[in-house]
N, C-alpha and C positions, 0 to 999 in steps of 0.2 A: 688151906683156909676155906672156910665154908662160906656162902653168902653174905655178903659184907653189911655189917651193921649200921652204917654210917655213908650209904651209898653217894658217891659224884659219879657223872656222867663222866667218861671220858672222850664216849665215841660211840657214831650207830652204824650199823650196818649197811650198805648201800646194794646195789647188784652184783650180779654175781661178774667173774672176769675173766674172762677164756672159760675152758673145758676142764683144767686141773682142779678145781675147786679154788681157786683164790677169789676175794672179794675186794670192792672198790669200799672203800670206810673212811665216813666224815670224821677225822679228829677235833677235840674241842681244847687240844694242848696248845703250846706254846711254840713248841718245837712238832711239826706230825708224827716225825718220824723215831720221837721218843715214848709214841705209847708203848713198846716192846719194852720201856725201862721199866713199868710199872708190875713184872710179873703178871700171873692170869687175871683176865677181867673176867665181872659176871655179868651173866642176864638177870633179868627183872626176877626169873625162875629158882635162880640158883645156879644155871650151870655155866661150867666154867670154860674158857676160852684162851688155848695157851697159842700164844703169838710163834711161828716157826721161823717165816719170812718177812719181808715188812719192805716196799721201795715207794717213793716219791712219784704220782700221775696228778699232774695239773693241779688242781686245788682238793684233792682228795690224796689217801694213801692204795695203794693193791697190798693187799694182806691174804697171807698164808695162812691157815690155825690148824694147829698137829689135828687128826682123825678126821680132815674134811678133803675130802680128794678127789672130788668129781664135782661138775655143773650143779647137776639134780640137788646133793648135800650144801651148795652153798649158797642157789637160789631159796631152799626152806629158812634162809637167816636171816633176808631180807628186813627191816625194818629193825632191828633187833637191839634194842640200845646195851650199849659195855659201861659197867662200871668197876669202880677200884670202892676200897672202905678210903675213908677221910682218913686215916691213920699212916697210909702208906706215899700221902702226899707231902714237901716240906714245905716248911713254916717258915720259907728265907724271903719273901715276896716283899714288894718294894711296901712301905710307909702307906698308900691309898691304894693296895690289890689286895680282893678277900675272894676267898675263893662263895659259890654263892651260898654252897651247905654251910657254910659259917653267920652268915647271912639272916637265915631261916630259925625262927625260935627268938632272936632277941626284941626283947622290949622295946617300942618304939616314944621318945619321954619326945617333950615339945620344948620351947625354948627356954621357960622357966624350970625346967628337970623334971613336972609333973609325967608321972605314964597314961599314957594316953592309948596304946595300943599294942599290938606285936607284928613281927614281920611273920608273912604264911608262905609267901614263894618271893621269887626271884624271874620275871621272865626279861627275856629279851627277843623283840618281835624284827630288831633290826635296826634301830634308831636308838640303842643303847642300852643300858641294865635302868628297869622298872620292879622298884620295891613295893609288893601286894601286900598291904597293910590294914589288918583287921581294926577299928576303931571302937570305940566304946559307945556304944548309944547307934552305932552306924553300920552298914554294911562294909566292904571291903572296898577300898581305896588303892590307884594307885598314880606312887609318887615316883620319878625320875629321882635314881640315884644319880644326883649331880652331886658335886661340891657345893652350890649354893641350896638347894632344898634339903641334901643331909650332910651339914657342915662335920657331924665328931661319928664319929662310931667307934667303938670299944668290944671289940672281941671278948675282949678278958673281963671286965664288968658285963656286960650281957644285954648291951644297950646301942641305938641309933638315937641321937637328936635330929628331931626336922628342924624346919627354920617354916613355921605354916602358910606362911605367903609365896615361900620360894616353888614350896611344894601343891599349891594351888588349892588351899584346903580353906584357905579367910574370902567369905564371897563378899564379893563389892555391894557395898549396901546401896547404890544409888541402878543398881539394874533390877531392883523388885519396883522401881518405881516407875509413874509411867515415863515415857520419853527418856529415861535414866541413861538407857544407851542408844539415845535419839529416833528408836523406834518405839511408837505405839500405836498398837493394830488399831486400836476403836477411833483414834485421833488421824488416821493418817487423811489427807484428802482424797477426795473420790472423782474430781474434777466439778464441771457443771451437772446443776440437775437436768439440763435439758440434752446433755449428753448421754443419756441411761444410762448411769453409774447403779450401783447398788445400793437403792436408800429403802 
């Protein structure tokens, strides 16, 4: 298989470990120690990476890959992210798990079914999966995929519904006004004048 068309992450590359060439690698699976199920992973480049060895260290995997045999060859991999094509992944995942390249490209409709936008990424900074939503009229938006801000999503139609308040997009109309959210600057008091406030 050449460079995968329909790339997922599965895994990056970390330091190198020991002398043999083995490497310390962040998996993004389910199981770590099942990235060796996935056949060879690629780089961003094209090239391929066939798993030899594979054991379990603390919250990362030590990985072997055929033709890397020394320190020097496995510190050049360094940052290196691994992926599989979408193809080679299964479709068994429970009822609310999508993988995020499924994610990416569909229609984002609002709560009456109008389309309102598309999804452009998927990040996760650490506080959950954030749906990066292109808007019409607007720049790029992003919405917390919860269950209350993107109640339906549909793989197979090619669609996320938000819920636009869950998702923080309807702004409170009473905070354009003054004192609306109990502060206004030009109203606030400055104490006495004979205190030298700022008049």
């Amino acid at each position: 298989m050449t460079k995968p068309q329909n790339p997922v992450q599965m895994a990056v590359i970390g330091a190198a470990h020991g002398i043999k060439g083995e490497l310390r690698v962040k998996t993004f699976t389910g199981d770590p120690l099942a990235l060796a199920d996935y056949g060879p992973l690629y780089a961003r480049d094209g090239r391929a990476f066939q798993i030899v060895d594979i054991r379990p260290a603390n919250n990362v995997v030590v990985v072997r890959f055929k033709g890397i045999s020394d320190r020097n060859a496995a510190e050049a991999l360094a940052g290196t992210e691994l992926f599989v094509d979408r193809s080679m992944l299964p479709d068994d995942g429970e009822e609310d798990e999508f993988y995020h390249a499924d994610l990416v490209g569909l229609t984002v409709r609002d709560e009456t079914g109008a389309d309102i936008g598309k999804v452009v990424a998927v990040h996760n900074f650490g506080g959950g999966d954030i749906l990066d939503v292109t808007l019409a009229g607007r720049k790029g938006v992003l919405i917390p995929f919860t269950q209350a801000a993107v109640p339906d999503v549909s793989i197979k139609d090619g669609f996320v519904r938000i819920d636009p308040a869950a998702a923080g997009l309807i702004d409170d109309e009473d905070s354009d006004a003054p004192g609306g959210d109990g502060f206004d600057p030009k109203g606030r008091p400055r104490g006495p004048k004979d205190a030298g406030g700022n008049r």
